[in-house]
BAPA-519634 format. One record per residue (C-alpha): residue number from 0; residue in three letters; chain; z, y, x. Coordinates in Angstrom, 3 decimals. Layout:
% residues N
NODE,NUM,ALA,A,Z,Y,X
...
//
This chain:
% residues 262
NODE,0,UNK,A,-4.679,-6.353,-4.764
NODE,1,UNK,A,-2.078,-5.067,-6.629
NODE,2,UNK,A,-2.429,-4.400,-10.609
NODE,3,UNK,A,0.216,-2.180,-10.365
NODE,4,UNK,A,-0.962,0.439,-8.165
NODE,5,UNK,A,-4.544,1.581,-9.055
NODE,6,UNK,A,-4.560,5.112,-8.119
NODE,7,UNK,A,-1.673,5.079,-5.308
NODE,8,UNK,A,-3.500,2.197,-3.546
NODE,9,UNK,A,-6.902,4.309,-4.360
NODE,10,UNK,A,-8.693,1.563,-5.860
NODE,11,UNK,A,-12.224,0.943,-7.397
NODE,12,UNK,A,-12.642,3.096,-10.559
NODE,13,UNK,A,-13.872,1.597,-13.552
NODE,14,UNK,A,-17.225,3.648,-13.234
NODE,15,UNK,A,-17.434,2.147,-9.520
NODE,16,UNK,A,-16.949,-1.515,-10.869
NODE,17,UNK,A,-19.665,-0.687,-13.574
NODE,18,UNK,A,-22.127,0.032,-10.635
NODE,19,UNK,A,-21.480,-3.578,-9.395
NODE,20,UNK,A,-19.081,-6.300,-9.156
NODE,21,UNK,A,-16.142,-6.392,-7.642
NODE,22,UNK,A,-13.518,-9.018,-7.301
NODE,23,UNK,A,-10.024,-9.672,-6.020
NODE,24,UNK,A,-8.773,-5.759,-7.022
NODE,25,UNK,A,-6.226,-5.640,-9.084
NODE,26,UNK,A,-5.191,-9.418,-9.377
NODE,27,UNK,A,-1.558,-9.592,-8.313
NODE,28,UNK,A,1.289,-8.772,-10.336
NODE,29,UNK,A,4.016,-6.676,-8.268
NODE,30,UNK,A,6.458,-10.038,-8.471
NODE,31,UNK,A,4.181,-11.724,-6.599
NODE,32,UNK,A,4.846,-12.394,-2.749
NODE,33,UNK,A,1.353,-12.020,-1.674
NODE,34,UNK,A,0.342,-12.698,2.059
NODE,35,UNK,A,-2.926,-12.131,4.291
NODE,36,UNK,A,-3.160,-16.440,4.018
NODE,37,UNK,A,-3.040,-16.461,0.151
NODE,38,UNK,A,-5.562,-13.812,-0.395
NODE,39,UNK,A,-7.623,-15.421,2.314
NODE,40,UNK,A,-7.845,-18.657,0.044
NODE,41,UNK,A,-8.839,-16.398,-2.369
NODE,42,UNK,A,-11.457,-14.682,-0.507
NODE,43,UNK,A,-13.141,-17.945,0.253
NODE,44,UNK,A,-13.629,-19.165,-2.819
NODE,45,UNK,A,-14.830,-15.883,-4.048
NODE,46,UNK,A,-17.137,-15.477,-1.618
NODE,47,UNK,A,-18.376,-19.008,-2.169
NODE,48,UNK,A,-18.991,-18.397,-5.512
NODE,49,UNK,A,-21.063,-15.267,-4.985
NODE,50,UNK,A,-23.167,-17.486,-2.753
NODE,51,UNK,A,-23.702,-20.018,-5.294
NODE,52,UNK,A,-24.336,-17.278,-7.707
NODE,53,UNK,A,-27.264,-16.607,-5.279
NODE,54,UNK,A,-26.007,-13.358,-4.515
NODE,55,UNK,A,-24.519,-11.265,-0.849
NODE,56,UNK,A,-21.034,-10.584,-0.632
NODE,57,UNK,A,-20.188,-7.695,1.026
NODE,58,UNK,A,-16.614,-7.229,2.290
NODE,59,UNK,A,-14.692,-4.074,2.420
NODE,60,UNK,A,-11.736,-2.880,3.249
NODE,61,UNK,A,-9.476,-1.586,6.140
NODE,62,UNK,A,-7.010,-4.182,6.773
NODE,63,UNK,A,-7.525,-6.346,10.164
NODE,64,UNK,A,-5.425,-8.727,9.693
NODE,65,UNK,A,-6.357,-9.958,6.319
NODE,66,UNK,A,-9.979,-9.700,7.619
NODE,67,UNK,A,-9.520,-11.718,11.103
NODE,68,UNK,A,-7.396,-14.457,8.839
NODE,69,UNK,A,-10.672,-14.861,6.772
NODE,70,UNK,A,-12.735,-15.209,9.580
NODE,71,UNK,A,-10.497,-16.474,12.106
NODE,72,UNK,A,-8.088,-18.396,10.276
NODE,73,UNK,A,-4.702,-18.595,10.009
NODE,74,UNK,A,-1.990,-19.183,12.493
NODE,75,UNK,A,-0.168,-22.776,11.735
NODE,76,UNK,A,3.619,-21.308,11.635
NODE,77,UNK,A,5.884,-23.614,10.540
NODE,78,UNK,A,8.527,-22.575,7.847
NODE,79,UNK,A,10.663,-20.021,9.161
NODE,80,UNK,A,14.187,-20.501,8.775
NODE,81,UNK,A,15.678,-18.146,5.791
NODE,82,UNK,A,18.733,-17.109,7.778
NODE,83,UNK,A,16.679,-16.527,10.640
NODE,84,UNK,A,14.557,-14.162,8.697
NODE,85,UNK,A,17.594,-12.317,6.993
NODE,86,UNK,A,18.942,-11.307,10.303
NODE,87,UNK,A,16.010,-10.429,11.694
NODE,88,UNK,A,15.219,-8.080,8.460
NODE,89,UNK,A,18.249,-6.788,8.837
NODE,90,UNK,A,18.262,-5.579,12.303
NODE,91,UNK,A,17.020,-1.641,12.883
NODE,92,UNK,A,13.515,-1.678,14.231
NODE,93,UNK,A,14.762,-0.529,17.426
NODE,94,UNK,A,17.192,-3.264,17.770
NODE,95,UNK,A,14.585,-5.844,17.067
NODE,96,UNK,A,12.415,-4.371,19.313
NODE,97,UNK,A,15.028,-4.528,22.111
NODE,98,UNK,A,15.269,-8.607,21.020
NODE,99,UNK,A,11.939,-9.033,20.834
NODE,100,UNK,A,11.501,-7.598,24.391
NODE,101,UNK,A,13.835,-10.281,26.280
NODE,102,UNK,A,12.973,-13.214,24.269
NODE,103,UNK,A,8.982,-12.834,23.725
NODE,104,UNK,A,8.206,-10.120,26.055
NODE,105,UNK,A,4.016,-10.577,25.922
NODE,106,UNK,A,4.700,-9.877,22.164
NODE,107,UNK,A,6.527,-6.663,22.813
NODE,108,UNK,A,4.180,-5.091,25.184
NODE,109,UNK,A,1.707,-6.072,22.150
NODE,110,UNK,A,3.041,-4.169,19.538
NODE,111,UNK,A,4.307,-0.458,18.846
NODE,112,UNK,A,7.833,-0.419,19.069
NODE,113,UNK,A,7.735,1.335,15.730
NODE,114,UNK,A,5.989,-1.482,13.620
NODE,115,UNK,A,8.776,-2.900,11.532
NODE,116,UNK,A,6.622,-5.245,10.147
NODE,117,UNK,A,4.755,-7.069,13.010
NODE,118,UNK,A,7.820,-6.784,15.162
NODE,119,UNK,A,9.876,-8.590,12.653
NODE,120,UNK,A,7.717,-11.459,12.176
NODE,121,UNK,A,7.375,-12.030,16.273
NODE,122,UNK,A,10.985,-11.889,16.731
NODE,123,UNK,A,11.635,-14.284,13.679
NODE,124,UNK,A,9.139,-16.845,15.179
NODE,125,UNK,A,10.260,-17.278,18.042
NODE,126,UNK,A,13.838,-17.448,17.623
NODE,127,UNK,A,12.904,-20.013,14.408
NODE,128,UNK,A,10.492,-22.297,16.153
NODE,129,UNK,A,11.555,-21.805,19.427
NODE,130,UNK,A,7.722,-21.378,20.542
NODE,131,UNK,A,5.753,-17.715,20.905
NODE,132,UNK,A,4.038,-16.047,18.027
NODE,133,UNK,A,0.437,-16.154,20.856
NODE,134,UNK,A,1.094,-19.677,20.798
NODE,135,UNK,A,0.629,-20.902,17.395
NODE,136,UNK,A,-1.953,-17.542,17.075
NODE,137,UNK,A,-3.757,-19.848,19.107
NODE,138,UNK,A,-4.376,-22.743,16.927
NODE,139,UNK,A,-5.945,-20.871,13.900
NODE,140,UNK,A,-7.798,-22.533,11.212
NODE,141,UNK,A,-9.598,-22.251,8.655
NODE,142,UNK,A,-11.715,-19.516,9.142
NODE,143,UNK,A,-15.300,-18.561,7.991
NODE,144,UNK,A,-16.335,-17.153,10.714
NODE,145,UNK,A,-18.794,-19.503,12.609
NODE,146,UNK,A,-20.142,-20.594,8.695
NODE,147,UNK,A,-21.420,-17.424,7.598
NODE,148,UNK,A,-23.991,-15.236,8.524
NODE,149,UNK,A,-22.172,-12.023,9.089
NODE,150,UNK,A,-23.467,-8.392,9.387
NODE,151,UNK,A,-20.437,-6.296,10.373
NODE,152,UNK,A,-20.640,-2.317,10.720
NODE,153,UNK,A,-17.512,-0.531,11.547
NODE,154,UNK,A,-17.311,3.227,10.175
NODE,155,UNK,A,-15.634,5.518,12.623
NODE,156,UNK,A,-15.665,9.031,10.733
NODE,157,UNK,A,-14.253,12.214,12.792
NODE,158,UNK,A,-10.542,11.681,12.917
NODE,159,UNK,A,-10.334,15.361,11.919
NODE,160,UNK,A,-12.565,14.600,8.493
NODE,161,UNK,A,-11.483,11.922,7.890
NODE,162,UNK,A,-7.532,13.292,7.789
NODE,163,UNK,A,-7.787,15.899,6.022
NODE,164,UNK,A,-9.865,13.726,2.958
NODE,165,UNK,A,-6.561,11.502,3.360
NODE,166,UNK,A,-4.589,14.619,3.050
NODE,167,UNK,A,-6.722,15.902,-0.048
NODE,168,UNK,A,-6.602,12.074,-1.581
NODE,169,UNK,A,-3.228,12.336,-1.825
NODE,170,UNK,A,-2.495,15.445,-3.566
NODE,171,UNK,A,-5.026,14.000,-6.168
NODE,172,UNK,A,-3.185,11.077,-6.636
NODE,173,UNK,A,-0.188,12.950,-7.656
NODE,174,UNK,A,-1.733,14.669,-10.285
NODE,175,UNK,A,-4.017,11.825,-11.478
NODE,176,UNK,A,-0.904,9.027,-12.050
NODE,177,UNK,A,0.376,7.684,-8.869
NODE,178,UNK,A,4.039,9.460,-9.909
NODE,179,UNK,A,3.769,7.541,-13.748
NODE,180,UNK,A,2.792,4.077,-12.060
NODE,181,UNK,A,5.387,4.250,-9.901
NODE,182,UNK,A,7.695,5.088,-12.366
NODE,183,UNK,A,6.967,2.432,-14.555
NODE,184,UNK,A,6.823,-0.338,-11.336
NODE,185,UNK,A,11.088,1.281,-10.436
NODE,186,UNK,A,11.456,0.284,-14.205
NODE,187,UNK,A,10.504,-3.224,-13.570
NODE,188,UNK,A,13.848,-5.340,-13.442
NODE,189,UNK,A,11.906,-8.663,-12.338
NODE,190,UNK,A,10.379,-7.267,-9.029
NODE,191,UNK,A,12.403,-7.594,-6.425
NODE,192,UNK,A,14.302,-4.642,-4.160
NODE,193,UNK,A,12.652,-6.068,-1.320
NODE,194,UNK,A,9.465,-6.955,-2.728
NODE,195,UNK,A,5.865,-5.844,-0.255
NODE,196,UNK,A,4.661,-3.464,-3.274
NODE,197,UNK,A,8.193,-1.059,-2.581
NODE,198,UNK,A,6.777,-0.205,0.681
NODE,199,UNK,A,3.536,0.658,0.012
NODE,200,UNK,A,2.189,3.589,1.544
NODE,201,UNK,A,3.428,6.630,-1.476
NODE,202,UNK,A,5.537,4.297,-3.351
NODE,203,UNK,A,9.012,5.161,-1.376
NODE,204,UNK,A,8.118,8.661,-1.388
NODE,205,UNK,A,7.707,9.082,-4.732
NODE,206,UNK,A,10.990,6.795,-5.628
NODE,207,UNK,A,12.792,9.887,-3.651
NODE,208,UNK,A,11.324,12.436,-5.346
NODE,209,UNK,A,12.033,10.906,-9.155
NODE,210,UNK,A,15.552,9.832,-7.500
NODE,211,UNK,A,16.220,13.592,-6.940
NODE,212,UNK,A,16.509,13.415,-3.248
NODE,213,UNK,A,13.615,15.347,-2.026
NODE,214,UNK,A,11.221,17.360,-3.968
NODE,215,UNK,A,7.165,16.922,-5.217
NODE,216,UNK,A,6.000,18.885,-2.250
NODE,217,UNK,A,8.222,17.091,0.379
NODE,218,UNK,A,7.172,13.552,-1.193
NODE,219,UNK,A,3.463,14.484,-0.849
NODE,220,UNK,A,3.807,15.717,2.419
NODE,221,UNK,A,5.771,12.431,3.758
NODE,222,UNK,A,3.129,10.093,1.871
NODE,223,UNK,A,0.033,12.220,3.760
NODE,224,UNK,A,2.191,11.448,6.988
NODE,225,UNK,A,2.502,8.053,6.577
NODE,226,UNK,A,-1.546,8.101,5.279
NODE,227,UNK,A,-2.405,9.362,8.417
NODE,228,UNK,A,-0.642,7.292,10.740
NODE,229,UNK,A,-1.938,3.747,9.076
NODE,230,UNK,A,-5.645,5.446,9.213
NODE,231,UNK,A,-4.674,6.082,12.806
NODE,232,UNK,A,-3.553,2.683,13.198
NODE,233,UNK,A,-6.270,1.109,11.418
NODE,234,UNK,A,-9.004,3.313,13.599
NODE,235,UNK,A,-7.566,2.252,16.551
NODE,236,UNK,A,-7.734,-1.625,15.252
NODE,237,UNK,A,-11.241,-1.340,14.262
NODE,238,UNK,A,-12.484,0.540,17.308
NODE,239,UNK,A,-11.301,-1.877,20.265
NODE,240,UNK,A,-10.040,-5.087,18.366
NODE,241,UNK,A,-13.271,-6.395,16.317
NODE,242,UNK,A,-16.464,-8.244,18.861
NODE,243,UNK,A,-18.492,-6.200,20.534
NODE,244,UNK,A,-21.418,-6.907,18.447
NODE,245,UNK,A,-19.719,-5.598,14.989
NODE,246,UNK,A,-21.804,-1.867,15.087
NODE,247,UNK,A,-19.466,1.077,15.275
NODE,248,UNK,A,-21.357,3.756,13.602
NODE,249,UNK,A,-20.371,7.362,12.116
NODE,250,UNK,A,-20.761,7.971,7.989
NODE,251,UNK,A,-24.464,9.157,8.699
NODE,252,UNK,A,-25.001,5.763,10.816
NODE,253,UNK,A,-23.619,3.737,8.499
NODE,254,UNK,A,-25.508,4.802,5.068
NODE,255,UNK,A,-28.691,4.018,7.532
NODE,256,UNK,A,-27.176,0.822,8.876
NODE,257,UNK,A,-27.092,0.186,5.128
NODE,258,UNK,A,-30.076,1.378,3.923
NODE,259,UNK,A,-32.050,-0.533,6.058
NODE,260,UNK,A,-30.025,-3.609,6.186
NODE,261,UNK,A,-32.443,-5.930,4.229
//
């Protein structure tokens, strides 16, 4: 989504959006606090229009939770208390996780003690509202699901492949201007320390390595580590957490799947 990160977040090319459009890639300026409920809205209404258009929207992408709040909906969470949030940022992961584990234990035996993130927001919901994050998970709206008629195909490349091409993608990124846009987002005084885009996947590692602190090879080397742990994590997602009826194919199934789709 972000504008700021084209080749770091390995987005379309401008030869690739030539072939056909593309929308909602590059939208957000790195300011923005984006969320998987705001881009959802967005989704919608982009997909609507390619309907009207007369056209198929096909939806990419490797994020499940911005896909299951499309098609799902979103989770009614009330406000969460800002000084509730700031000490729950603030705690170490491990720390949180140790919270999270006496005061929404079905949450912690959910998630990875390791994910900052999703860890974070379970412990600041419950200590905010009072209630369970399952709880309100359980009252989504607003999804598309049961209004569209959805063909979903799952690729599941060899893990072996498909790491090394993550390892390979990011050396290429370094040499084709993922060091210069980061650079010039660190030289933005209006985004926020704290803002999402600092902790995309590359964009810490390279801060170190133009901060002095580690060098080009040990940056690359961190960035294909934390590459192949979200592909991990994403593999794992789309392999047991999608319906059973969403195809799980291999890169040879899935240029059939497509080819013979219509």
């Amino acid at each position: 989504m972000y504008c700021d990160l084209c080749v770091l977040s390995a987005r379309p090319t401008a030869a690739d959006e030539a072939r056909v459009p593309h929308r909602l890639f590059g939208y957000v300026d790195a300011r923005e606090p984006w969320s998987a409920a705001r881009w959802a809205d967005d989704a919608r209404a982009a997909i609507a229009a390619v309907h009207v258009a007369g056209g198929v929207p096909v939806l990419v992408g490797g994020t499940g939770l911005y896909l299951r709040t499309l098609l799902d909906g979103i989770a009614p969470v009330p406000d969460i208390d800002p000084d509730v949030r700031a000490a729950v940022r603030a705690l170490p992961v491990e720390a949180a996780y140790a919270a999270l584990t006496r005061e929404d234990a079905a949450a912690a035996a959910r998630l990875a003690p390791a994910d900052t993130t999703r860890v974070a927001r379970a412990l600041e919901v419950v200590r905010s509202t009072g209630t369970p994050l399952a709880h309100w998970q359980q009252r989504r709206g607003g999804g598309i699901g049961a209004q569209v008629d959805l063909s979903a195909a799952i690729l599941l490349p060899d893990r072996d492949v498909l790491f090394a091409r993550c390892d390979r993608r990011l050396e290429a990124m370094f040499d084709d201007g993922a060091v210069e846009e980061v650079a010039a987002l660190l030289a933005r005084t209006d985004v926020p320390a704290d803002a999402p885009i600092r902790r995309a996947i590359g964009v810490p590692e390279v801060a170190a390595m133009l901060g002095g602190t580690i060098d080009r090879a040990t940056a690359i080397a961190r960035a294909q580590l934390a590459t192949r742990q979200y592909a991990k994590r994403q593999y794992t997602w789309f392999r047991n957490q999608p319906p059973a009826n969403w195809k799980r194919l291999s890169e040879s199934g899935l240029q059939f799947y497509f080819e013979n789709l219509g």
